[in-house]
Every structure is written in C-alpha cells, then in structure tokens.
C-alpha positions, 0 to 999 in steps of 0.5 A: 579692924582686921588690918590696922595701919599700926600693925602693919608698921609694927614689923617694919619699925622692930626691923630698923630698931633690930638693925640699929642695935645690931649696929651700936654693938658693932660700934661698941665692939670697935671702942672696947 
C-alpha cells in the first residue's frame, strides 16, 4: 500500500479544483 492510485490523483484533482475557484473569483470580479 505504499503508493495507492487515489493518493497520487489527490494533488492533481486539488490543482484543477484551486484553478477552477481561482477562476470563478476572477469571473465574480468582473460581475461586482
């Protein structure tokens, strides 16, 4: 169990999640 599939996806799911939100602020900065 010293590298499971799941972990290694973890990094790069937290990544397309921090660049999606860092979008939706850049898209809510354009609606104020």
């Amino acid at each position: 169990l010293d590298k499971c599939p799941q972990q290694i996806d973890i990094p790069s799911c937290m990544e397309q999640a921090n660049a999606l939100f860092e979008e939706n602020k850049r898209v809510s900065e354009v609606f104020k």
